[in-house]
MDTraj code that builds the backbone (N, CA, C; nanometers):
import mdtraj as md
import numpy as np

residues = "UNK UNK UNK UNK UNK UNK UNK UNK UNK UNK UNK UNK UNK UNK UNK UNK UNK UNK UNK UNK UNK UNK UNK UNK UNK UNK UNK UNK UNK UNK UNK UNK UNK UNK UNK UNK UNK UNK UNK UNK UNK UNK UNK UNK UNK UNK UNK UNK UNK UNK UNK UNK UNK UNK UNK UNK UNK UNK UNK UNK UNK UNK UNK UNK UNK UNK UNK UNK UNK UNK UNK UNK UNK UNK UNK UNK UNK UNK UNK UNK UNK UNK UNK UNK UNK UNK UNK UNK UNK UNK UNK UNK UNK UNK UNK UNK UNK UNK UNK UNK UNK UNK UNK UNK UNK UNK UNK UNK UNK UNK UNK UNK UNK UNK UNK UNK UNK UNK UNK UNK UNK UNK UNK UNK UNK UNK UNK UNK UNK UNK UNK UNK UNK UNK UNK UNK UNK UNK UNK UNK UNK UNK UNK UNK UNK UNK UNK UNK UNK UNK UNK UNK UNK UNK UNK UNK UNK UNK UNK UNK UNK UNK UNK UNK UNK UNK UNK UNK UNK UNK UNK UNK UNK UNK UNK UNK UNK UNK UNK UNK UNK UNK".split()
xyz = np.array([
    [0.7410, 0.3470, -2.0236],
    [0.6560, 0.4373, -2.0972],
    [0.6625, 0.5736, -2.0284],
    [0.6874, 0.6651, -2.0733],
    [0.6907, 0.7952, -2.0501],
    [0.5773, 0.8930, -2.1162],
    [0.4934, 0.9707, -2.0858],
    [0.3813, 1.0498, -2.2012],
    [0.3455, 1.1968, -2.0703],
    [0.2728, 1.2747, -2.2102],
    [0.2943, 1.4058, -2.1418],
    [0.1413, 1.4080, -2.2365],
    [0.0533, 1.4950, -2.1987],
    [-0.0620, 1.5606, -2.2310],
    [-0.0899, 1.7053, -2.1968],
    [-0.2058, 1.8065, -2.2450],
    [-0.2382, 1.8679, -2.2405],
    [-0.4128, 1.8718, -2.2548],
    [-0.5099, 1.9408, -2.1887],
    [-0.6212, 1.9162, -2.2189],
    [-0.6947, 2.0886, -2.2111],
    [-0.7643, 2.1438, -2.2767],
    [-0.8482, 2.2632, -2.2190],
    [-0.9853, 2.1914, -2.2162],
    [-1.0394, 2.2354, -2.0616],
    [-1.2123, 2.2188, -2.1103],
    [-1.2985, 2.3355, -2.0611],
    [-1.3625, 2.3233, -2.1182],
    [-1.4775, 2.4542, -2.0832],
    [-1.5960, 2.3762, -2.0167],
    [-1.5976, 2.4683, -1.8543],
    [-1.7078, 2.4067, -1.7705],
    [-1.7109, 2.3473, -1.7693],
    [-1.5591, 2.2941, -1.6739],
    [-1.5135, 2.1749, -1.5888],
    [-1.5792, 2.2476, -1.4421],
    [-1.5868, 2.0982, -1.3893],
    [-1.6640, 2.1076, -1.2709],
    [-1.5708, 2.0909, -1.1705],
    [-1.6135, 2.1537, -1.0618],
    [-1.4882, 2.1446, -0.9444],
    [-1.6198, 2.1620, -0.8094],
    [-1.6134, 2.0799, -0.7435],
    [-1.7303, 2.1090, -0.5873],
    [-1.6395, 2.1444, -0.5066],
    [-1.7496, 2.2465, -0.4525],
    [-1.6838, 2.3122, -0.3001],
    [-1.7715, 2.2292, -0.2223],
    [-1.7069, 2.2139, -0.0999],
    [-1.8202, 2.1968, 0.0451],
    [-1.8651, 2.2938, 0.1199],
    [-1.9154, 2.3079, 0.1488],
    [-2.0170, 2.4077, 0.2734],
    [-2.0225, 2.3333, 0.4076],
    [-1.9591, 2.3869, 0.5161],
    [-2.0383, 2.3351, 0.6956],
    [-2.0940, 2.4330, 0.6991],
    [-2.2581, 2.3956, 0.6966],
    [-2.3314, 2.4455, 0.7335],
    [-2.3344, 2.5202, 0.8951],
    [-2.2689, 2.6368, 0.8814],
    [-2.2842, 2.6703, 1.0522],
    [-2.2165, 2.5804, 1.1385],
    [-2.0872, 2.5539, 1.0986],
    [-2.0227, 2.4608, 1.1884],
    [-2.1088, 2.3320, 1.1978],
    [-2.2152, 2.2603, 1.1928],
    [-2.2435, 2.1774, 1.2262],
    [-2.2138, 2.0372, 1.2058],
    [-2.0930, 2.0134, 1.0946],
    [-2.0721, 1.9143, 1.0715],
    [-2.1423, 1.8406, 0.9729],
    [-2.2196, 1.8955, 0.9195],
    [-2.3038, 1.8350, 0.7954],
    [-2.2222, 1.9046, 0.7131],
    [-2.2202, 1.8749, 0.6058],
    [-2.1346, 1.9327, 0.4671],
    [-2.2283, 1.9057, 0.3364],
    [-2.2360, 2.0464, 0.2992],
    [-2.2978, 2.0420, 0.1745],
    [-2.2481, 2.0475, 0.0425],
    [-2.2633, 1.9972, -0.0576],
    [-2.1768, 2.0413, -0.1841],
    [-2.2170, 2.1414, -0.2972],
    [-2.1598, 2.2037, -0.3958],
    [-2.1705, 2.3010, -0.4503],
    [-2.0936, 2.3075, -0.5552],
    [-2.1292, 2.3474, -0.6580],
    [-2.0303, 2.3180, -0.7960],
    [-1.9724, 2.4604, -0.8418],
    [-1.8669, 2.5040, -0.9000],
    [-1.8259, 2.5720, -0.9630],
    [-1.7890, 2.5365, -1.0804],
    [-1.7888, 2.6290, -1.2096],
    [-1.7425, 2.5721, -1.3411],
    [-1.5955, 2.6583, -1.3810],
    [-1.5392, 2.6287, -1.4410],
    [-1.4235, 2.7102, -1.4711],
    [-1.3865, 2.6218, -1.6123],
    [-1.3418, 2.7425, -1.6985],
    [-1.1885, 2.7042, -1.8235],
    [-1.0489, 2.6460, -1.7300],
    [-1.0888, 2.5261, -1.7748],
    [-0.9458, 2.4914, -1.7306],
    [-0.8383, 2.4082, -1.7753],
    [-0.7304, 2.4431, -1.7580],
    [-0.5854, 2.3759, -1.8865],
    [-0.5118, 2.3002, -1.7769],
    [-0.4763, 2.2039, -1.8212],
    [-0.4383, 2.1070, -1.7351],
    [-0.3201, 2.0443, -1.7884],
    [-0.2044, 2.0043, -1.7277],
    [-0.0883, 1.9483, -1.8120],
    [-0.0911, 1.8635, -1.7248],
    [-0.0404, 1.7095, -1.8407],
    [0.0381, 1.6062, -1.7059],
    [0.1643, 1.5546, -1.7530],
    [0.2280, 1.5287, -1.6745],
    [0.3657, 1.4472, -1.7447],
    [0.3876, 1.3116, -1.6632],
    [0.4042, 1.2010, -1.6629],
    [0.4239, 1.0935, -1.6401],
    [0.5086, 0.9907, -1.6455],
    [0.5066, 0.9004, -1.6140],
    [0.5650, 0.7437, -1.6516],
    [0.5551, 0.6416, -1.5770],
    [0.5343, 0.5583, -1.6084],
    [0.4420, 0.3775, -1.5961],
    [0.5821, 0.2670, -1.6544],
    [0.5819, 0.1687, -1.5812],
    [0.6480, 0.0564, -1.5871],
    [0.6025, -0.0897, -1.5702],
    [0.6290, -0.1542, -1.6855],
    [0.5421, -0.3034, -1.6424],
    [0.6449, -0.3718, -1.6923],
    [0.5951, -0.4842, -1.5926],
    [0.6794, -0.6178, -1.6527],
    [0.6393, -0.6751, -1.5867],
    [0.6244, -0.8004, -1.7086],
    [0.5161, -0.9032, -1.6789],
    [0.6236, -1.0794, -1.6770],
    [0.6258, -1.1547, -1.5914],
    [0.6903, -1.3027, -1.6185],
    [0.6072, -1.3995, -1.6538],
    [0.5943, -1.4311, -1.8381],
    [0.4714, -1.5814, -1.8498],
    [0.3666, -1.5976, -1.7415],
    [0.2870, -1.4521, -1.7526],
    [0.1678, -1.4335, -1.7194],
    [0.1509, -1.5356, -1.5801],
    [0.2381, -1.5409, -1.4981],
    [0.2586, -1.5859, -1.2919],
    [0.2841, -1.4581, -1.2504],
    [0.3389, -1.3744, -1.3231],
    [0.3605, -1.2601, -1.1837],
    [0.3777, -1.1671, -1.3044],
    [0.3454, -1.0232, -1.2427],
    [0.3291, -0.9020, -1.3276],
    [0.3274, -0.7849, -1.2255],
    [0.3449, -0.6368, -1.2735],
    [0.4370, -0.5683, -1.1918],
    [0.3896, -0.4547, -1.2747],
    [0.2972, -0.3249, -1.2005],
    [0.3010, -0.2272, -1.2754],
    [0.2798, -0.1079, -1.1968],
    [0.3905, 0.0118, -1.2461],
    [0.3913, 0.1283, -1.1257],
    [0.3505, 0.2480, -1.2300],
    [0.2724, 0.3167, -1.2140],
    [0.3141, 0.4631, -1.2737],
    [0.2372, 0.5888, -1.1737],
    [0.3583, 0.6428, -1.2276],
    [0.3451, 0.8083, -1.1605],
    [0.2799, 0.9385, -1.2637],
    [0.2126, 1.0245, -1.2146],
    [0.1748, 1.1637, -1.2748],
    [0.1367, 1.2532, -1.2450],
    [0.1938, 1.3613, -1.2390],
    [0.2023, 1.4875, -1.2170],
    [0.1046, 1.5741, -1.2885],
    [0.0027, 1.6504, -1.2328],
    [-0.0949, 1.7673, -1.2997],
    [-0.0264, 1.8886, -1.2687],
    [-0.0843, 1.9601, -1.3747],
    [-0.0289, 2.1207, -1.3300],
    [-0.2033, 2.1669, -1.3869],
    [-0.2606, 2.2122, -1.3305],
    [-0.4441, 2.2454, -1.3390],
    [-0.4219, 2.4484, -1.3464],
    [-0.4777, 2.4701, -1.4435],
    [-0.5040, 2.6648, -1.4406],
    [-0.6157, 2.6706, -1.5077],
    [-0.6734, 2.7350, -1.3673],
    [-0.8557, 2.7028, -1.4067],
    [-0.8748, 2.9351, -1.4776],
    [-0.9242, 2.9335, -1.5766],
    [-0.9577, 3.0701, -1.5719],
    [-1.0761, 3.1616, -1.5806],
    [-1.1700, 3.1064, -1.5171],
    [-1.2966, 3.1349, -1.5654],
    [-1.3803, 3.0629, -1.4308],
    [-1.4532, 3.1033, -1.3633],
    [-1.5556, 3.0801, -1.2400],
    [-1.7009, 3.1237, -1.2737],
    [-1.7586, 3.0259, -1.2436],
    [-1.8902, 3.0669, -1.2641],
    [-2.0058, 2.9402, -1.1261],
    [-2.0634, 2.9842, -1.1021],
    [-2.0979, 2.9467, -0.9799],
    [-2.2255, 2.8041, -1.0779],
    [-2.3078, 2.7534, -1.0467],
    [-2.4409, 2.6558, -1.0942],
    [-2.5369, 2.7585, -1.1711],
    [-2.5623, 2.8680, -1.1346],
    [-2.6748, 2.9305, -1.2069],
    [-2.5839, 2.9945, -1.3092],
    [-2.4344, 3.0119, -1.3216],
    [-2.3938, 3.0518, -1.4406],
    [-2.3542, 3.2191, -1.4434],
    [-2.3475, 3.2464, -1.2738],
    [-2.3165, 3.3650, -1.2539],
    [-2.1430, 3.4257, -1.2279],
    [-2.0259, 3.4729, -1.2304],
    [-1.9102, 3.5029, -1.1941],
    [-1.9274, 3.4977, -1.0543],
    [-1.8354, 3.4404, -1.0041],
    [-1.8184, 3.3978, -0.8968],
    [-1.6690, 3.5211, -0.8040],
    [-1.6630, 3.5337, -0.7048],
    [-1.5490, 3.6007, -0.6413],
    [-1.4475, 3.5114, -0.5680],
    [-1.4661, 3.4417, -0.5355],
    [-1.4102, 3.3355, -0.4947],
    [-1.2531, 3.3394, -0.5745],
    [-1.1322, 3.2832, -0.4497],
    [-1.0200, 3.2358, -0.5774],
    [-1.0761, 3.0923, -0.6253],
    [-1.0021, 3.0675, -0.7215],
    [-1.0336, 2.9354, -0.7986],
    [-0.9554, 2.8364, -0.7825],
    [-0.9598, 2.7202, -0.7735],
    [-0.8074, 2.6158, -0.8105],
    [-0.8747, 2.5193, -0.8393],
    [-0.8602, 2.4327, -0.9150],
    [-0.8958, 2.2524, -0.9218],
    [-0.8943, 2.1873, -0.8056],
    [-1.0346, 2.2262, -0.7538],
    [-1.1130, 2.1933, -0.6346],
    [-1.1104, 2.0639, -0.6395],
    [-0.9960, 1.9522, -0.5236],
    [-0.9970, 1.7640, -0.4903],
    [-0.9886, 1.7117, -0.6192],
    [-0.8485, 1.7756, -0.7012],
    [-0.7765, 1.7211, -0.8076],
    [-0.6407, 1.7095, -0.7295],
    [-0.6015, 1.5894, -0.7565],
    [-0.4709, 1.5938, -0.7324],
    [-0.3637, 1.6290, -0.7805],
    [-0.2310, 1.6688, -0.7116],
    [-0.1192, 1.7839, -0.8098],
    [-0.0181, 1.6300, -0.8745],
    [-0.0525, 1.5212, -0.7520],
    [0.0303, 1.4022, -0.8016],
    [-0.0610, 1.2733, -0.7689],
    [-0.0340, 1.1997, -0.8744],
    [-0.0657, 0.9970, -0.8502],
    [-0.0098, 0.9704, -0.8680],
    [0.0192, 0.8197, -0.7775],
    [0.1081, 0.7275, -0.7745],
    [-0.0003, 0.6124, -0.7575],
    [0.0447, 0.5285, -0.8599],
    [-0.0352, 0.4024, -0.8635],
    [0.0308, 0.2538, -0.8596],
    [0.0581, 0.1542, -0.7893],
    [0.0798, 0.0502, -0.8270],
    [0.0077, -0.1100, -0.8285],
    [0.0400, -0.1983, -0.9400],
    [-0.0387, -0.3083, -0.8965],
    [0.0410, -0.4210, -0.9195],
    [0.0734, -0.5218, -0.8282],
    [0.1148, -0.5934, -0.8717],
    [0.0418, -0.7986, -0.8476],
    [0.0714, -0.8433, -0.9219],
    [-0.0159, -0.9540, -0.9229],
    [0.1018, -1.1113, -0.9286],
    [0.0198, -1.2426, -0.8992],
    [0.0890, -1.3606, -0.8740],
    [-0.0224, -1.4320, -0.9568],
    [0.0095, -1.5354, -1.0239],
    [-0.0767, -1.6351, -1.0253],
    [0.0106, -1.8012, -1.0307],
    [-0.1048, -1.9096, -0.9436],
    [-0.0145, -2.0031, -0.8919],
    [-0.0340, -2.0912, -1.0651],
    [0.1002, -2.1551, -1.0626],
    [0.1265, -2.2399, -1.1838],
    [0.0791, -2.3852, -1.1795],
    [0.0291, -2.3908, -1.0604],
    [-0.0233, -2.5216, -1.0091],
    [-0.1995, -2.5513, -0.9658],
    [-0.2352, -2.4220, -0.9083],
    [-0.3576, -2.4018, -0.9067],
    [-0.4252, -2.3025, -0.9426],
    [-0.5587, -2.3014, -0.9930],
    [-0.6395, -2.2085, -1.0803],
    [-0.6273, -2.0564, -0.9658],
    [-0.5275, -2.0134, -0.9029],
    [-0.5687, -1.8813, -0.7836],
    [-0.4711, -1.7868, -0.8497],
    [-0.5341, -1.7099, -0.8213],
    [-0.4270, -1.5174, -0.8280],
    [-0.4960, -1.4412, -0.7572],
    [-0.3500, -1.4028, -0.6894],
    [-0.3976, -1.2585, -0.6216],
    [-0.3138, -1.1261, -0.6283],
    [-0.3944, -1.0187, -0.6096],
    [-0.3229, -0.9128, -0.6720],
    [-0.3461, -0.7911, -0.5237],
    [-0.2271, -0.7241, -0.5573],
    [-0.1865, -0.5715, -0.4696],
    [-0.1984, -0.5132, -0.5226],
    [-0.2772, -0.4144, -0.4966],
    [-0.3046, -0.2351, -0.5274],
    [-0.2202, -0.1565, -0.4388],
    [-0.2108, -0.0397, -0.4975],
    [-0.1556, 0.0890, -0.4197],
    [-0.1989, 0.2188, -0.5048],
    [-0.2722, 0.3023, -0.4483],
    [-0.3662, 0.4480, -0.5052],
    [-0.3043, 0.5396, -0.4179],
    [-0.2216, 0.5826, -0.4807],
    [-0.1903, 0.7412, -0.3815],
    [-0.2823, 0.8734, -0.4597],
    [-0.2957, 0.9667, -0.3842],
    [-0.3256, 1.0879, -0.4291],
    [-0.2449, 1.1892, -0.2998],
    [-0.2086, 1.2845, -0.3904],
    [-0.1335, 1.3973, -0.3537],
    [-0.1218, 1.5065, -0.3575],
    [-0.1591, 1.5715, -0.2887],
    [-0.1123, 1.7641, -0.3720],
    [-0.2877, 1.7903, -0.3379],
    [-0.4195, 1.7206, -0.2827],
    [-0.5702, 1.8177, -0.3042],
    [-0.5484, 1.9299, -0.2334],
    [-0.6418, 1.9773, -0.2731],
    [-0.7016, 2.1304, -0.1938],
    [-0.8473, 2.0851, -0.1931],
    [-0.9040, 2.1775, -0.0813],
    [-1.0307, 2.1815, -0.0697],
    [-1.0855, 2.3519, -0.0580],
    [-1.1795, 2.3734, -0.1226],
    [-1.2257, 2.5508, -0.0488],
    [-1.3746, 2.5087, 0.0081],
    [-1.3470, 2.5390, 0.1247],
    [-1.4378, 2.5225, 0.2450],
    [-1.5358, 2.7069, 0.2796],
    [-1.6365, 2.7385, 0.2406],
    [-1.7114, 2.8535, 0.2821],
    [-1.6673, 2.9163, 0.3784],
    [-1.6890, 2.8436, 0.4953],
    [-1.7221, 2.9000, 0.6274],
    [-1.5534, 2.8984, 0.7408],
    [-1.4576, 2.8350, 0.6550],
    [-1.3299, 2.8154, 0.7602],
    [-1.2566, 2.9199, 0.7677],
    [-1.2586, 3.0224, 0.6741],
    [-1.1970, 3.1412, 0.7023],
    [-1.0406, 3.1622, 0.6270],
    [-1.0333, 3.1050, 0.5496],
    [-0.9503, 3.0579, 0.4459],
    [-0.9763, 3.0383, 0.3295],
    [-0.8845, 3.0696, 0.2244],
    [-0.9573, 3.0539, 0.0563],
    [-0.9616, 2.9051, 0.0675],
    [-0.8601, 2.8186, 0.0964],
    [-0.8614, 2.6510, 0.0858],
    [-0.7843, 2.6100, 0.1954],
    [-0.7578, 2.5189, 0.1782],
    [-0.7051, 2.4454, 0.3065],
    [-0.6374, 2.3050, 0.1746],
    [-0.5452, 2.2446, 0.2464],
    [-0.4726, 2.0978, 0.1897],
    [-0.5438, 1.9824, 0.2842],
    [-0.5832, 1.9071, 0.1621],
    [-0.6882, 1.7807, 0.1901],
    [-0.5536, 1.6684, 0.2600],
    [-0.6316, 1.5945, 0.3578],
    [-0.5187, 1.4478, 0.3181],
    [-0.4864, 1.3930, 0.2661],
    [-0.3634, 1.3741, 0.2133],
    [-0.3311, 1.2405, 0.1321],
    [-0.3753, 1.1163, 0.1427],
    [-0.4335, 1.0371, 0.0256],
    [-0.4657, 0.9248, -0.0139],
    [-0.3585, 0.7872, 0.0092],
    [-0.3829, 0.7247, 0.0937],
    [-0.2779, 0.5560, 0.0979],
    [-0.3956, 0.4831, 0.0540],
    [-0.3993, 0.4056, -0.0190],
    [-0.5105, 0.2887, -0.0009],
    [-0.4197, 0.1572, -0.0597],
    [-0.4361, 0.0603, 0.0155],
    [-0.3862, -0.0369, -0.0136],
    [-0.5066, -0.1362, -0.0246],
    [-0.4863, -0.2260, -0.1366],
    [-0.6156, -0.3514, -0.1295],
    [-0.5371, -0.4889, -0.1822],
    [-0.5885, -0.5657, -0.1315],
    [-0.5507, -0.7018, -0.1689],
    [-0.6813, -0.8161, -0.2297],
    [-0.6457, -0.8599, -0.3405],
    [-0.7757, -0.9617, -0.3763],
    [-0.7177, -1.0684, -0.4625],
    [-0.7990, -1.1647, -0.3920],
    [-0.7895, -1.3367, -0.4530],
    [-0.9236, -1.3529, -0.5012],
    [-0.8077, -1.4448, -0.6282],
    [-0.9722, -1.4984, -0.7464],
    [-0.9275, -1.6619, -0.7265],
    [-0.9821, -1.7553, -0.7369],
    [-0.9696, -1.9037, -0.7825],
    [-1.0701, -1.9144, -0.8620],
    [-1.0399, -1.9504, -0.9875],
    [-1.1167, -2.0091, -1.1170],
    [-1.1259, -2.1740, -1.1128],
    [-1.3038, -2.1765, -1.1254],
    [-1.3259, -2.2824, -1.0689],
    [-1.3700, -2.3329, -1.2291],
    [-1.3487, -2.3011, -1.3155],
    [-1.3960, -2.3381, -1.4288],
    [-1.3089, -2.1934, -1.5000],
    [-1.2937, -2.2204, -1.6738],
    [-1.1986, -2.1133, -1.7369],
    [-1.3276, -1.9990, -1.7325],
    [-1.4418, -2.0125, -1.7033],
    [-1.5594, -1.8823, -1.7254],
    [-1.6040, -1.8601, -1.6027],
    [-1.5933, -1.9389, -1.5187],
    [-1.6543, -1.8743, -1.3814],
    [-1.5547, -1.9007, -1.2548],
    [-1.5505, -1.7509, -1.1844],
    [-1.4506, -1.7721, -1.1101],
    [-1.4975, -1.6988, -0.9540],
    [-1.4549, -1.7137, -0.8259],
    [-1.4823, -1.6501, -0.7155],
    [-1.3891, -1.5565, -0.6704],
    [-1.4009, -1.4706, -0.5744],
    [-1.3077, -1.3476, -0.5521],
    [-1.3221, -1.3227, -0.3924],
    [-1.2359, -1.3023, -0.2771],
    [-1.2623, -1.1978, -0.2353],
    [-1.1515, -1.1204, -0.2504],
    [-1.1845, -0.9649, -0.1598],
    [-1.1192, -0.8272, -0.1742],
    [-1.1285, -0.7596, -0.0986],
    [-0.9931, -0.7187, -0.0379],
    [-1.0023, -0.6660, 0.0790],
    [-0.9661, -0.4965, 0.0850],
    [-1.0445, -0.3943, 0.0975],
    [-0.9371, -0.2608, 0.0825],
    [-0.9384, -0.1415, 0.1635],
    [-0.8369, -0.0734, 0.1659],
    [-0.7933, 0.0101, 0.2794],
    [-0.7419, -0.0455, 0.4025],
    [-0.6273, -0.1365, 0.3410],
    [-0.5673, -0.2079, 0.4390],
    [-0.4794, -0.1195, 0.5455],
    [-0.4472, -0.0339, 0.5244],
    [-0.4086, 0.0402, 0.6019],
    [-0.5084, 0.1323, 0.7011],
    [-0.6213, 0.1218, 0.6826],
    [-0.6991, 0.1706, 0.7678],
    [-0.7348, 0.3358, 0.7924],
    [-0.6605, 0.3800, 0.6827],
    [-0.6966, 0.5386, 0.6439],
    [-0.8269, 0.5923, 0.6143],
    [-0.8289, 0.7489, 0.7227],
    [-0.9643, 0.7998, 0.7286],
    [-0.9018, 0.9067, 0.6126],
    [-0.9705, 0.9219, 0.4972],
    [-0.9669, 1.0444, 0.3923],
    [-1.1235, 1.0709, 0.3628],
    [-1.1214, 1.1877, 0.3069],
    [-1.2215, 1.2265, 0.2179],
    [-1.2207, 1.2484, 0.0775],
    [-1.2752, 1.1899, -0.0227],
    [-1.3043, 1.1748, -0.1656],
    [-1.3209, 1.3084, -0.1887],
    [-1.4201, 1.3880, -0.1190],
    [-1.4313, 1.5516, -0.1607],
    [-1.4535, 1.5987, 0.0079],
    [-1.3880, 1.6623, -0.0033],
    [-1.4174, 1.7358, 0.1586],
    [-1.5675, 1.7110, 0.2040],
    [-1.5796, 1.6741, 0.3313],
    [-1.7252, 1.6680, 0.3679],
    [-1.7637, 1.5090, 0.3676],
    [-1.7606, 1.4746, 0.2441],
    [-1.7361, 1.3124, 0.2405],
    [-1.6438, 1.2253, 0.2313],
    [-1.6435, 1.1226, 0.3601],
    [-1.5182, 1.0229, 0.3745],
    [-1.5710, 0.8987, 0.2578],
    [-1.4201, 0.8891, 0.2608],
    [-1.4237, 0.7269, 0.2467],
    [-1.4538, 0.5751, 0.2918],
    [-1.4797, 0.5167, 0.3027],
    [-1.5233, 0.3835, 0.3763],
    [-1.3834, 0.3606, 0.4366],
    [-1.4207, 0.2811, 0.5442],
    [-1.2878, 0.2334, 0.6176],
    [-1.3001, 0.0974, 0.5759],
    [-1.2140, 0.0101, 0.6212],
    [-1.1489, -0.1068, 0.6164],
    [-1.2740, -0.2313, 0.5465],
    [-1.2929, -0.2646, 0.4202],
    [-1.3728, -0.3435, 0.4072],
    [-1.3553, -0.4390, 0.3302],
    [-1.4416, -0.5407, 0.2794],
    [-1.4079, -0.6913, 0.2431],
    [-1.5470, -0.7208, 0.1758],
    [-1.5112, -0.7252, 0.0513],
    [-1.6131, -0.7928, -0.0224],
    [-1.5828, -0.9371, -0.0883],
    [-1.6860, -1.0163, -0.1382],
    [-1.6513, -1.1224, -0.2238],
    [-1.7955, -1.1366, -0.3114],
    [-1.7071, -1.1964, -0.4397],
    [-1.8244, -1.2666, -0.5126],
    [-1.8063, -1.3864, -0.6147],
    [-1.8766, -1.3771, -0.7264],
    [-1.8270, -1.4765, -0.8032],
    [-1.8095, -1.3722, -0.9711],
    [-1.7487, -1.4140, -1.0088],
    [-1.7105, -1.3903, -1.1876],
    [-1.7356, -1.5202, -1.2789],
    [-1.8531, -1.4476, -1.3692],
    [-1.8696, -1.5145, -1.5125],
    [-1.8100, -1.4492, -1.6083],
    [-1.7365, -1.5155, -1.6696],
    [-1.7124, -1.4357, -1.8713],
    [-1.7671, -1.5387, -1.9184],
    [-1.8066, -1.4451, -2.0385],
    [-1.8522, -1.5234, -2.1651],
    [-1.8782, -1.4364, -2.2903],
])
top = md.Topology()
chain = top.add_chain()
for i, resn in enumerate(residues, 1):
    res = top.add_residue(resn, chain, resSeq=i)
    for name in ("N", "CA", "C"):
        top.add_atom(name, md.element.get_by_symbol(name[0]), res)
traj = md.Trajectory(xyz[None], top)
């Protein structure tokens, strides 16, 4: 699959952070802007009689924000950019399930690529955020066709990022539970 889009929106939101006085606290702050956004892409799956399945896709933004306006709705001086949008994703997942017993488990992979951040006080219009690795792994066994258990493990790689400048991400964690459908 290959696909390409285009989007304009008016007073799209983009947060800045603030360090307060160096101190290491980080505050957030919104800006609004017109902004046109292109992506171009492509995704690949393939699936074998639902035991194993396989899906990658990539996409590229191109973001041109034209219009700043700060929360109270005032013009802003600031340069602008699509403030902790990424310029690229890369996504993959791929999954197993046993033909013998009710279990599957599945691999993630979330890249993000290309952020910026504009930081107040660093002395710079923006700065380049870290790149995103996250890897997760999770097992289900269906103990019945409607109720099933899970755990999930993610950020196997153990990467410190921030979601928006100022705020990290969780490190290395492990949840479990159970799943009903009906």
């Amino acid at each position: 699959d290959v696909f390409a889009g285009y989007k304009v929106t008016k007073d799209e939101h983009f947060f800045n952070a603030f360090d307060w006085m160096s101190t290491g606290r980080a505050f957030m702050s919104v800006d609004y802007g017109t902004a046109n956004v292109s992506k171009l892409g492509a995704q690949l799956n393939y699936t074998l009689q639902d035991l194993f399945g396989i899906n990658v896709k990539g996409t590229f933004y191109h973001w041109d924000v034209t219009r700043n306006t700060d929360s109270n709705g005032n013009e802003t001086k600031q340069d602008m950019e699509a403030w902790h949008k990424p310029r690229f994703e890369l996504g993959t997942d791929v999954y197993f399930r046993s033909p013998n017993i009710p279990l599957r488990m599945d691999l993630g992979f979330k890249g993000l690529f290309g952020r910026r951040a504009y930081e107040l006080f660093s002395g710079e219009p923006y700065f380049n955020m870290k790149d995103v690795y996250d890897l997760s792994i999770k097992t289900s066994y269906a103990i019945t066709p409607f109720f099933s258990a899970y755990l999930s493990t993610n950020n196997l790689l153990f990467q410190k990022y921030d979601i928006w400048y100022g705020y990290p991400a969780q490190n290395f964690n492990i949840m479990g539970g159970i799943s009903v459908m009906f």
